[in-house]
N, C-alpha and C positions, 0 to 999 in steps of 0.2 A: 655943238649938240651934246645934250647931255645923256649920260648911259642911263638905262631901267636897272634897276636892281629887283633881281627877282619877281615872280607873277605877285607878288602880295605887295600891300600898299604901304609906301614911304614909312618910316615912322614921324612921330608927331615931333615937337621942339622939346618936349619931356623927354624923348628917345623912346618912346612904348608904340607902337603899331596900331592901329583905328582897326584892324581886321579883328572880328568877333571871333572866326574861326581860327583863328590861326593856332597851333599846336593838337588841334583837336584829331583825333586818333578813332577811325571808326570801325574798330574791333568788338569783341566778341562781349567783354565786360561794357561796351557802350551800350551795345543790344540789352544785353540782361538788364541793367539799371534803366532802361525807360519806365515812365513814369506812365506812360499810356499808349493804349493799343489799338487797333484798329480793331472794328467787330465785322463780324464773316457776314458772307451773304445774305445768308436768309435773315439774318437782323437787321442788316440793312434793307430789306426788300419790306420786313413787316414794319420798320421804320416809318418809310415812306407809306403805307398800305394804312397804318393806323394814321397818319393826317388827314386824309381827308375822310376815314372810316372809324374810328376811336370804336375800340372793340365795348361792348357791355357789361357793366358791372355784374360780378355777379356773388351773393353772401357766402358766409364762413361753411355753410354750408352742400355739396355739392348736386347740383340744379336735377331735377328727376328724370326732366327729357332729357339728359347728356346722354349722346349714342353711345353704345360701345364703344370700347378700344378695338384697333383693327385685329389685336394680337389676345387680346386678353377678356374676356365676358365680365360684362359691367353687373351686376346683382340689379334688381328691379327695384325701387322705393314710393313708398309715396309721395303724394302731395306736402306731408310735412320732415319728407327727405329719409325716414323712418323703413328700415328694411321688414317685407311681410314677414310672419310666419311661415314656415315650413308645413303642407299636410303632410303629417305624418300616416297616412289613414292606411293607406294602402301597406305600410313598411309592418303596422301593428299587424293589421289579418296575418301577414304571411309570416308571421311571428305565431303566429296563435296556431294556425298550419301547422308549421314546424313542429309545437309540443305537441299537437294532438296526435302526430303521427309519431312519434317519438313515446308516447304512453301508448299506443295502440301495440308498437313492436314489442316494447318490454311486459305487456299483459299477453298476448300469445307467444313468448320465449320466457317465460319466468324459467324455467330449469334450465335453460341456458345459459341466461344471467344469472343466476345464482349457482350454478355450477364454474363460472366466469371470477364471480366473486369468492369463492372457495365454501360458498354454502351449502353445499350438496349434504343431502341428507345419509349419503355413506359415511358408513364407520371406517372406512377404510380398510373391512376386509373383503374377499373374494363375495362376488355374491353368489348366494347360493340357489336362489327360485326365484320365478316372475309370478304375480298372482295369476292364477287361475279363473275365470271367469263364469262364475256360480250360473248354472240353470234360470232361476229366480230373477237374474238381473238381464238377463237378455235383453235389448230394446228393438224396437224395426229400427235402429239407426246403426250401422254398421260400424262397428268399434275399429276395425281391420280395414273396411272398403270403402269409397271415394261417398260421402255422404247424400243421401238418395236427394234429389232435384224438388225444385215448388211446382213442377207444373201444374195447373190445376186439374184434377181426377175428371177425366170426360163422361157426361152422363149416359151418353150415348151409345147402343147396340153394339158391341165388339163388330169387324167386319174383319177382310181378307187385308183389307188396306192398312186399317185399326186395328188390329187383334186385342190390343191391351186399355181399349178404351173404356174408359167406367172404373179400371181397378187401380185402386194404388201400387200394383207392382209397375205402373208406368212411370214414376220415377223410380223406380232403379235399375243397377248399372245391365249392360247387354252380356250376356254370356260372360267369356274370363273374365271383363274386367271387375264383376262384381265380389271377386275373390285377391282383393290385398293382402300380400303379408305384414304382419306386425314387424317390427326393430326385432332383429335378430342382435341378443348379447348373450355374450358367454352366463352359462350356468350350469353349476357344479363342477363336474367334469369333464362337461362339454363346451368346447369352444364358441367360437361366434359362427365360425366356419362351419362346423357341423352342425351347428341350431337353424342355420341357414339353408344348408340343404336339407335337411328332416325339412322344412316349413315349406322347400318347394316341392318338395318329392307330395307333401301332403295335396299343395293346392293342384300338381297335376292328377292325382286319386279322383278327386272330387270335380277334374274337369272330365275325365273319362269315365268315370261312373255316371255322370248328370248333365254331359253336355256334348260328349264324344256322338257325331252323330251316326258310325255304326254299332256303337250299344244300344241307342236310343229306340235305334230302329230294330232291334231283336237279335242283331248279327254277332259277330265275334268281341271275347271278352276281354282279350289279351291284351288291348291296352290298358286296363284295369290291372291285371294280374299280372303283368312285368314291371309292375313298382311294387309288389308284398314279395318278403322275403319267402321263398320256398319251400324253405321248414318247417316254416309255422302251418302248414296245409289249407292255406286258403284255397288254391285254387278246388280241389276236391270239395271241399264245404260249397262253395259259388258253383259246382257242378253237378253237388246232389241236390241246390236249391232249385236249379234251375230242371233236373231232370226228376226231379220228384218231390214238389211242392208239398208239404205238409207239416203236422208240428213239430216232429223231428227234425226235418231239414231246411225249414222256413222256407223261405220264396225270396227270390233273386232281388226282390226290391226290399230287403233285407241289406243290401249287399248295391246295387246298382239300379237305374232306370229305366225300363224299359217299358215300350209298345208295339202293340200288334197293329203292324204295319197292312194288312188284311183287312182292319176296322178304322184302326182310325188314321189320320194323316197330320202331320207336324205343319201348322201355320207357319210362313215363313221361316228367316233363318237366326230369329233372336229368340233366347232365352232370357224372361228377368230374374237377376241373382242379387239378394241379399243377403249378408249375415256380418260373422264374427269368426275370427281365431287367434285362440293363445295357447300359451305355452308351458311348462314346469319341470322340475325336477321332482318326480314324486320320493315317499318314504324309501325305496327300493333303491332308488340314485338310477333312476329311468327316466330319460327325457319322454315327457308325456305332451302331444300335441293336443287341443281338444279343438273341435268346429262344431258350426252350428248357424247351416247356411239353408236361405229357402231358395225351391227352383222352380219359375212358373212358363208354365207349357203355354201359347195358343194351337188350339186342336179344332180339325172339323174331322166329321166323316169323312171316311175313305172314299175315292169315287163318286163326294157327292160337291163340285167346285161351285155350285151356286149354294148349299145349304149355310148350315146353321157356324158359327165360329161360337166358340169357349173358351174356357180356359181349362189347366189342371195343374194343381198346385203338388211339389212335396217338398215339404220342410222333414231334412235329415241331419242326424246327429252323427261324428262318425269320431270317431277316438285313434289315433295312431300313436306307436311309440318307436324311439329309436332306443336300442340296450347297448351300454358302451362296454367299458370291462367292467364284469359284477361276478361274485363268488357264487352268487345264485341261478345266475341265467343264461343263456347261450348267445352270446354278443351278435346283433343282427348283421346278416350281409351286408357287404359295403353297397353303397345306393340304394337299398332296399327300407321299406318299412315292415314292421307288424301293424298288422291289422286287430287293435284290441280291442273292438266293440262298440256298435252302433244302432241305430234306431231312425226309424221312419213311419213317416205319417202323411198320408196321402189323400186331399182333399177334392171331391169331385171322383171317386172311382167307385166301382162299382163293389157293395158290400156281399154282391151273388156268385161272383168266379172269382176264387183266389187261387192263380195261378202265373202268378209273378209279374204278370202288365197290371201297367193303371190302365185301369178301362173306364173312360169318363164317361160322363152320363148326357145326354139330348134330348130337346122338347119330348122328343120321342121314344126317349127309352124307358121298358117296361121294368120296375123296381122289383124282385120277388121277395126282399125284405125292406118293408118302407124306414126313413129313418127316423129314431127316438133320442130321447134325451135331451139336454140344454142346447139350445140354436152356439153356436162356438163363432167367432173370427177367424179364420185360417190364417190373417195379414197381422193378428198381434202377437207378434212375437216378444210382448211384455211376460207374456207366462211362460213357462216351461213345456219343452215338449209332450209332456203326457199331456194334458190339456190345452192345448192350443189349437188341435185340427180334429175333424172325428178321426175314428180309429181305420186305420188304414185296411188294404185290402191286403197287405204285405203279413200281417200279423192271423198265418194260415192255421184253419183250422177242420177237424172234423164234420164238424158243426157249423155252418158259415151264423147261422142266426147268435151260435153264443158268443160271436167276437163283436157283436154290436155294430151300429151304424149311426155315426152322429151325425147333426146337420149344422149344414154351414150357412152361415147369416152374410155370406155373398162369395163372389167367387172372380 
């Protein structure tokens, strides 16, 4: 019996071995250097999938109905594989939006922006006055107060409910708020701070004078007279007007508003107020406040709750000043003002008792001086106070006939 040599096969009568394999070595460089590889699954599954199904041609271009990616938004194309336009339509308006509201802000801030810009028309010294706001230019559009409203003027009978129907004081503002201050800035020698309080001290004057309702109503004056400096002797003046009416001491609406609560009665609890206030440093280096506001009453008779409703207008003028330190003058009390001269004009009152009430007039009241002259507006306050209203009842005299009585062309 002959022995096997080894598991591999004999060699041949050359001496070389028939085994193909034999030395072969199935290491890491055998792996590398193959020449071919197996493909993964899914190639082989679409393999088999495309024999019996051979997917669709399809051109260099890619096909329009192709859905989306699951991952990624496909763009839309046409028919000839061509992507739409874009509407832009909506992106332009909101573009156009955008500038118009962008020139709207820079036309009502021009001094803004160009104080922003370094355009400012200062010279870059202190300033010294604000302009003054001439008689002549007055408008009924309130340069100082919230700008009077469109509602339409109701043609209709004043009543208890309406008091202000029919008049143009219906758009304007209710009691205080028809009294805005202007921007308070420093001038001359007065701060901002001080310009500021002179302007409020002014607009409480002109709330207690013409809308405090016990001055209104005939009572105590003192919230009037605890804003003027005491020095200057207002209150004495305001208590000979009131206690002896004539041409020497004038009459209280001179000075404040009031009614005889005995005759007539205050329609509800608004007043309409219009006007204007500015400010300066005059020649003197006295801050000089000026106003030039109108106050319209709804009035019926006293005692009579179904009669008649009116109106009564006064447009006053009133001037205050604050004196800071002056080689001339005696510097005003701290919180105080002077009281440097005024004027009133009061439409709708009676031209036969002047004795310091507006006494408005009724279907029923007897005239014993009828009125003459140009028919006036009492509501344009385009003109100047001498002309603007008839002559008031305020403006006392000996004489009641030679102080005149104009007539108003509505009320």
């Amino acid at each position: 019996m002959s022995e096997r040599q080894g598991a591999g096969r004999e060699p041949d009568a050359s001496g070389e071995s028939s085994d193909p394999f034999e030395g072969l070595v199935l290491d890491e460089d055998f792996v590398k250097g193959a020449e071919k590889s197996e493909g993964s699954a899914r190639a082989r599954m679409l393999a088999a999938k495309w024999r019996e199904n051979p997917p669709e041609r399809v051109g260099f271009r890619e096909a329009a109905d192709t859905p989306p990616s699951r991952f990624r938004r496909t763009r839309q194309r046409d028919a000839w594989g061509r992507r739409p336009r874009r509407d832009r339509t909506n992106l332009k308006i909101a573009v156009w939006f955008v500038l118009l509201a962008l020139l709207l802000l820079v036309a009502s801030n021009q001094g803004y922006f160009r104080d922003l810009l370094g355009e400012s028309n200062d010279d870059g010294g202190p300033e010294t006055s604000l302009p003054m706001t001439a008689q002549p230019q007055v408008t009924g559009v309130a340069s100082a107060a919230p700008v009077p409203g469109t509602a339409p003027i109701d043609p209709d009978v004043p009543t208890r409910e309406r008091p202000f129907a029919g008049s143009p004081a219906i758009n304007y503002a209710d009691n205080e708020a028809g009294i805005v201050l202007p921007e308070a800035k420093a001038v001359g020698d007065y701060s901002a701070a001080t310009v500021q309080k002179a302007l409020e001290n002014t607009r409480k004057l002109l709330i207690a004078g013409n809308l405090d309702r016990s001055v209104l109503t005939g009572g105590a004056t003192a919230p009037f007279l605890d804003l003027l400096d005491p020095e200057t002797g207002a209150a004495e003046g305001l208590a000979k007007a009131i206690a002896h009416p004539d041409d020497k001491n004038g009459t209280a609406l001179g000075w404040i508003t009031r009614f005889d609560t005995t005759q007539v009665e205050l329609v509800g609890p608004v007043v309409k107020v219009d006007g204007i206030m500015s400010y300066k440093v005059d020649d003197d280096g006295i801050l000089a406040i000026h106003t030039d506001y109108s106050f319209v009453y709804a009035v019926a008779k006293a005692g009579h709750p179904d009669g008649e409703v009116t109106r009564a207008l006064m447009r006053r003028v009133v001037d205050t000043q604050v004196i800071g330190k002056n080689k001339r003058y005696q510097p005003t009390a701290p919180g105080k003002l002077v009281f440097a001269g005024g004027s009133a004009q009061a439409s709708n009152s009676s031209c036969d008792v002047l004795d310091g009430y507006v006494r408005p007039y009724f279907d029923d009241t007897l005239q014993g001086i009828q009125p003459s002259g140009p028919e006036v507006d009492p509501y344009d306050r385009a003109k100047p106070l001498e002309t603007a209203a008839p002559t008031p009842s305020g403006d006392a005299t000996d004489k009641p006939e030679d102080a005149g009585c104009g007539r108003s062309s509505r009320i």
